[in-house]
BATI-37898 format. One line per 2 residues: their letters; for each residue x, y, z of N, C-alpha, C. Coordinates in steps of 0.05 Angstrom, whole numbers, always signed. Each point is the difference from the previous one (the first is absolute). Layout:
<recs>
A = X,Y,Z,X,Y,Z,X,Y,Z ~ ...
</recs>
This chain:
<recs>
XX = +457,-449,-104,+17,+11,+21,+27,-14,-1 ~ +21,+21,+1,+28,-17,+0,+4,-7,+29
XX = +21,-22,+8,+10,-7,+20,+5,+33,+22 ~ +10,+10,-13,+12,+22,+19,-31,+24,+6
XX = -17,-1,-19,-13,+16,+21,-19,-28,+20 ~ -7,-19,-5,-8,-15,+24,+21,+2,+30
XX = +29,-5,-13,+17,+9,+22,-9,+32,+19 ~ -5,+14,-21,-3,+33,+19,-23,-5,+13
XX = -21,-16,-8,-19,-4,+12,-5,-12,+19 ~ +16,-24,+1,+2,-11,+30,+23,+14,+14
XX = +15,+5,-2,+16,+13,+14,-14,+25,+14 ~ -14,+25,-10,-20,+16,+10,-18,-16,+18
XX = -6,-21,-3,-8,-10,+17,+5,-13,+31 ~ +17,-13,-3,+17,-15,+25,+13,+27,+2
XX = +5,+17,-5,+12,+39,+19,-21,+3,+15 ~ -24,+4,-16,-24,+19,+13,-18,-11,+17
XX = -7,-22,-18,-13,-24,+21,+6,-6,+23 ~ +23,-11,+1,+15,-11,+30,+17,+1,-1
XX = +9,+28,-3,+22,+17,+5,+29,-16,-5 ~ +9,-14,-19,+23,-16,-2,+27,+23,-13
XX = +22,-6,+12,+10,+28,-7,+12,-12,-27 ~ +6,+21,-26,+1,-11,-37,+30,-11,-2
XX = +17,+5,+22,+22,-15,-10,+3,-38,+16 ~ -30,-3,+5,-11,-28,+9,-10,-12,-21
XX = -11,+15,-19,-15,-13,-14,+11,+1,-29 ~ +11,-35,-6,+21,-3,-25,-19,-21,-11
XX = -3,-13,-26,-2,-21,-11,-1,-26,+22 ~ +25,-2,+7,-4,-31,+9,-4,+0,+35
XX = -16,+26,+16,-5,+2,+14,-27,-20,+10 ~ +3,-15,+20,-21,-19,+1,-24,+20,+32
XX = -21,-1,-18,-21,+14,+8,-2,-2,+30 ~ -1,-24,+12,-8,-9,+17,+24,-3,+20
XX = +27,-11,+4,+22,+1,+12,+18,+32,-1 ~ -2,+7,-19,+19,+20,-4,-13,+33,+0
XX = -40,-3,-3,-6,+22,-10,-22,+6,+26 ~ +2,-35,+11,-26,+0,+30,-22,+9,-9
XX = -14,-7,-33,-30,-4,-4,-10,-17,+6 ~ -24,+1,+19,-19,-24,+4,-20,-9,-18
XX = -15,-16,+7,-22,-5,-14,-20,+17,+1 ~ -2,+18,+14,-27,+23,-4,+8,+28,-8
XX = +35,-8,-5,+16,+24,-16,+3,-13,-28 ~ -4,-18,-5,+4,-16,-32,-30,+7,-11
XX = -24,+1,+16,-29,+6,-8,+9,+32,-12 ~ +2,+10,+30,+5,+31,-9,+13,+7,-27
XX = +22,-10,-5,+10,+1,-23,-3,-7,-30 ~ -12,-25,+13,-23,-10,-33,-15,+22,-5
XX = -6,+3,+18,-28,+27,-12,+9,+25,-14 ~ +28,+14,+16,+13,+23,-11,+4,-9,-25
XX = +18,-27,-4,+5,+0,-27,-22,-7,-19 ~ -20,-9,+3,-23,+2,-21,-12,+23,+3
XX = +1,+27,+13,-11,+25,-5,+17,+15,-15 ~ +26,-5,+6,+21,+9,-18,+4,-11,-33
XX = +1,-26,+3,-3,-15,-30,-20,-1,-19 ~ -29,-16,+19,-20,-9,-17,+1,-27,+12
XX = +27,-12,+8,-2,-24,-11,+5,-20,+36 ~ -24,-12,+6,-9,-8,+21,+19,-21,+4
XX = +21,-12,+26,+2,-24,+5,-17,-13,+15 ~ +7,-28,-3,-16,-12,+19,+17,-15,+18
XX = -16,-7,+25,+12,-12,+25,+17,-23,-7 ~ -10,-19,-24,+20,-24,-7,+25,+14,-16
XX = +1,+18,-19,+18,+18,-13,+26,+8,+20 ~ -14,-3,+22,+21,+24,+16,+11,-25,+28
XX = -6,-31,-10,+8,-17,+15,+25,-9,-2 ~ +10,+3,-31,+31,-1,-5,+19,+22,-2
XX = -13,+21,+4,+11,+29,+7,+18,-5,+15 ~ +23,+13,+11,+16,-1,+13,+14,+30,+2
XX = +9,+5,-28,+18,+27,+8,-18,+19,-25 ~ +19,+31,+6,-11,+20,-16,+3,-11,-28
XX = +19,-9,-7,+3,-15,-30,-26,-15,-12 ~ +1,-19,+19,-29,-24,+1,-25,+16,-7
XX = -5,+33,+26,-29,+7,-9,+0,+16,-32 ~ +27,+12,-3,-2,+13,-26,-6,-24,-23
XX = +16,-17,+1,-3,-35,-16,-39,-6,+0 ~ -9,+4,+27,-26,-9,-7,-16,+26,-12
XX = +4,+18,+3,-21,+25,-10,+7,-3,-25 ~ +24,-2,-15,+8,+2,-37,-8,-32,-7
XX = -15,-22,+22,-5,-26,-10,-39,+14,-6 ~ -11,+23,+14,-19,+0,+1,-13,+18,-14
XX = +19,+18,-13,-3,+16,-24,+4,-13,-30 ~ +15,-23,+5,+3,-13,-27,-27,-13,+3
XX = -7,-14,+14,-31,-19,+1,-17,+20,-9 ~ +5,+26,+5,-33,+20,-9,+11,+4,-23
XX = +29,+0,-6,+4,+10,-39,-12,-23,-17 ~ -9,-27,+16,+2,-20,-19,-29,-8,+2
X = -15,+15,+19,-27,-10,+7,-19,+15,-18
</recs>
């Protein structure tokens, strides 16, 4: 998966999910200050994106998360670990 479709994919997400309107949601938008995901909206979202990907985060994964950049950064950290596994 390249960077940009993980982007379409969270992005479809934070729209549909919890309704964030798309000209909110940039790269260095920080999830939590700028985008008002909580922690049982960061669950929600782990999950979309591993039904979407394949590729599961986990709760420590998503502790240095911060912005849309950061989750695309960890999903292409977690597709290289299954290319190499």
């Amino acid at each position: 998966m390249t960077e940009q479709e993980i982007y379409a994919i969270l992005a479809n997400a934070l729209e549909n999910l919890f309704e964030i309107a798309p000209e909110r949601i940039k790269p260095e938008a920080d999830l939590f200050t700028d985008l008002e995901i909580d922690s049982i909206d960061a669950i929600d979202l782990i999950d979309y994106i591993k039904r979407q990907t394949g590729h599961k985060l986990q709760a420590e994964d998503f502790r240095s998360v911060r912005t849309v950049a950061d989750v695309i950064q960890a999903v292409m950290n977690k597709a290289k670990q299954a290319d190499n596994a």
